[in-house]
MDAnalysis code that builds the backbone (N, CA, C; Angstrom):
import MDAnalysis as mda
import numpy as np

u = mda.Universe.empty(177, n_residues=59, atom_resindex=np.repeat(np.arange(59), 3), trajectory=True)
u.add_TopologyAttr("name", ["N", "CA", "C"] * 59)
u.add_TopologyAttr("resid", np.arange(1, 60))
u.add_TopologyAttr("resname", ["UNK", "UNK", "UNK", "UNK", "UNK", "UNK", "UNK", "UNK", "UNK", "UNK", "UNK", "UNK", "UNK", "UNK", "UNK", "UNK", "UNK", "UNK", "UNK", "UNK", "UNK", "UNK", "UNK", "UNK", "UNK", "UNK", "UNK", "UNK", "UNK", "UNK", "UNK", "UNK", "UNK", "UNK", "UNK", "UNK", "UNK", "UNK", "UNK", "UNK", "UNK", "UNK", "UNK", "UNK", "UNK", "UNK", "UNK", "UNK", "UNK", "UNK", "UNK", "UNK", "UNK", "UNK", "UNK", "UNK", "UNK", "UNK", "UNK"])
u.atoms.positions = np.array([
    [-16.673, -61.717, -18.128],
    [-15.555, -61.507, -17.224],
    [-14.974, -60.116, -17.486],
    [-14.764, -59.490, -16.534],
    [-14.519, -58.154, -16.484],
    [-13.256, -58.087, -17.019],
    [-12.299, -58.669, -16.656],
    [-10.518, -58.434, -16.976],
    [-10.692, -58.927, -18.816],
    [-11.226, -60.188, -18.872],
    [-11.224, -60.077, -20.959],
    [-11.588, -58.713, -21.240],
    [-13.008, -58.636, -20.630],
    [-13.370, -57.464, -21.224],
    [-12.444, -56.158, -21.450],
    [-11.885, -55.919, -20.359],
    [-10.678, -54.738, -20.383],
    [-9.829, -55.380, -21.207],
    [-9.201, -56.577, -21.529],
    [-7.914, -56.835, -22.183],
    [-8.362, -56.764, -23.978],
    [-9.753, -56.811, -24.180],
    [-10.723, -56.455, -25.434],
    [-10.340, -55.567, -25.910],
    [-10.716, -54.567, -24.439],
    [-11.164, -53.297, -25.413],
    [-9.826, -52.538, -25.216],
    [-8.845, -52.883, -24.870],
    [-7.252, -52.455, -25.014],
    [-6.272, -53.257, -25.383],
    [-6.989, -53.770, -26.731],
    [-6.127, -55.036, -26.940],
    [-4.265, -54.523, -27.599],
    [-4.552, -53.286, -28.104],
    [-3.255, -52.343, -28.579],
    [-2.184, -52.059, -27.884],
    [-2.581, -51.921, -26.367],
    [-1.690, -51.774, -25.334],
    [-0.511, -53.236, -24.851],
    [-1.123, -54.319, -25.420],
    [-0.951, -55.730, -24.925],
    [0.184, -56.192, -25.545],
    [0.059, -55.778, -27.028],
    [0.882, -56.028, -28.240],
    [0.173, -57.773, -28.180],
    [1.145, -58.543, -28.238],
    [1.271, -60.069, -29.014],
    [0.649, -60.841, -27.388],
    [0.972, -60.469, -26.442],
    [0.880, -60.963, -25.176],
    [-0.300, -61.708, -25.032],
    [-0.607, -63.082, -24.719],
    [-2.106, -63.503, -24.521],
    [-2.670, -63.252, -23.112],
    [-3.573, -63.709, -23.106],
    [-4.966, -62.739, -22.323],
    [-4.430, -63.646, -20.910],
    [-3.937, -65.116, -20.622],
    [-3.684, -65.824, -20.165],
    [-2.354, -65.173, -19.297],
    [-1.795, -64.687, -19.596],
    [-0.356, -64.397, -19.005],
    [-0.867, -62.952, -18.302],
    [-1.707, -62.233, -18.583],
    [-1.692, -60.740, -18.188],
    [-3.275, -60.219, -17.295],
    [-3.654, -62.063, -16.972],
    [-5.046, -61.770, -16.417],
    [-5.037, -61.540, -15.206],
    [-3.980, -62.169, -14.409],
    [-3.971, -61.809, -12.923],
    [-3.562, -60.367, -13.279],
    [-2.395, -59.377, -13.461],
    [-2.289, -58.253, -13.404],
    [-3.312, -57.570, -13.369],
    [-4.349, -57.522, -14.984],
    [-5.565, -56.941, -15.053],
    [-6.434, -56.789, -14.134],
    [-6.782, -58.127, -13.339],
    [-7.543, -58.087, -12.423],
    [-6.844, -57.282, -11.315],
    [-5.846, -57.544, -10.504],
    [-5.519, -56.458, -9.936],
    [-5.087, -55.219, -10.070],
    [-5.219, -54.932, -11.217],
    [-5.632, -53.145, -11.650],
    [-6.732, -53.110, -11.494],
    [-7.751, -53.991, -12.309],
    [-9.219, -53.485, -12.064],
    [-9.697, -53.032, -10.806],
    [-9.413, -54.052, -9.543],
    [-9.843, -54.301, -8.362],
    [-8.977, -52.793, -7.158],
    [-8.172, -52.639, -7.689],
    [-7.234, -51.521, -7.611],
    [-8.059, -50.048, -7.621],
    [-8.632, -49.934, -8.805],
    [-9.069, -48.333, -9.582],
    [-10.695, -48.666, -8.740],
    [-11.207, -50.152, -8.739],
    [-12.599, -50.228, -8.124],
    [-12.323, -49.556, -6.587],
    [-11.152, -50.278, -5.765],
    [-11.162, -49.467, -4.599],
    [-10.897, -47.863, -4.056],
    [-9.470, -47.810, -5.618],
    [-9.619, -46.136, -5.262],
    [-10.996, -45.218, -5.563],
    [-12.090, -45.545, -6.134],
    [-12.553, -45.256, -6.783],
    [-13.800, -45.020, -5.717],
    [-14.294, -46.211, -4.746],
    [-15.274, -46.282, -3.323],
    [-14.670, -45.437, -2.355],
    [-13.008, -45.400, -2.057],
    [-12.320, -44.487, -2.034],
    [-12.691, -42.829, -2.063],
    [-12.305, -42.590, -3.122],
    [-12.760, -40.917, -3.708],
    [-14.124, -40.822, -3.080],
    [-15.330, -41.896, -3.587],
    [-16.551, -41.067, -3.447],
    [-16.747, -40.937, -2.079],
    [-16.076, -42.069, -1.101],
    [-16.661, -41.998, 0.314],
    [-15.653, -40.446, 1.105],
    [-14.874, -40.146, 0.349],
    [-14.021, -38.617, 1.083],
    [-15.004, -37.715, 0.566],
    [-15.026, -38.035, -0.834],
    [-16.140, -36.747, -1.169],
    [-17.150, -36.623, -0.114],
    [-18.080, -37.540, 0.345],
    [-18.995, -37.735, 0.881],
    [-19.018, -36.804, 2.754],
    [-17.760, -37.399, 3.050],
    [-16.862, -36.917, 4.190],
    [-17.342, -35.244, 3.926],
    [-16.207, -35.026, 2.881],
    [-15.764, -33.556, 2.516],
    [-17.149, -32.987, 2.782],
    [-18.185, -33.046, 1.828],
    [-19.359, -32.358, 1.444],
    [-20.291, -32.475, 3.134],
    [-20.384, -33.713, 3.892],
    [-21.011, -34.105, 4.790],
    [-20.827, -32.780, 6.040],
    [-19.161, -33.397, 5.988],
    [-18.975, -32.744, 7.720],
    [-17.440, -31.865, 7.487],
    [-17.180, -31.608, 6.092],
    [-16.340, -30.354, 5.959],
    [-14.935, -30.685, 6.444],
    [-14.601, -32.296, 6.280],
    [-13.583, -33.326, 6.405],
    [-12.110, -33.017, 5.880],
    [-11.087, -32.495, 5.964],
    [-9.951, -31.790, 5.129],
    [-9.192, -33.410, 5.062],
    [-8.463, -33.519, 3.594],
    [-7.734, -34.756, 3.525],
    [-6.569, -34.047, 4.007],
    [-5.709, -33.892, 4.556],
    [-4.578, -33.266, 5.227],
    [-3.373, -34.180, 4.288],
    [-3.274, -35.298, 3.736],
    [-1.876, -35.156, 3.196],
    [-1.755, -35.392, 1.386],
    [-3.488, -34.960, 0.792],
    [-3.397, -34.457, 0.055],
    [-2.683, -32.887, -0.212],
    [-2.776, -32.582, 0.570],
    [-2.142, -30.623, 0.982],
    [-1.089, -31.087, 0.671],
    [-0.307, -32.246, 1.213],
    [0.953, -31.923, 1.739],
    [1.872, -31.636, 0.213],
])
């Protein structure tokens, strides 16, 4: 499971908190950074493709 796994390997950040109380959050961070993330590459893709300007990154 992806969210233990993150709550593993940052178990320092958590302090005393069990894995049980902070798994929905996790998961919606994970699912969060997964979308910004299909996100980024598909603008890149844009950008590099057809020379796509994000206009309110500028702003």
């Amino acid at each position: 499971m992806e969210a233990q796994k993150y709550f593993d390997e940052n178990r320092l950040k958590f302090g005393n908190l069990p894995f049980e109380k902070l798994k929905e959050n996790i998961k919606a961070y994970l699912s969060k950074n997964h979308v910004d993330r299909r996100l980024k590459d598909w603008f890149d893709v844009l950008l590099s493709k057809y020379q796509v300007k994000n206009l309110i990154a500028e702003i």
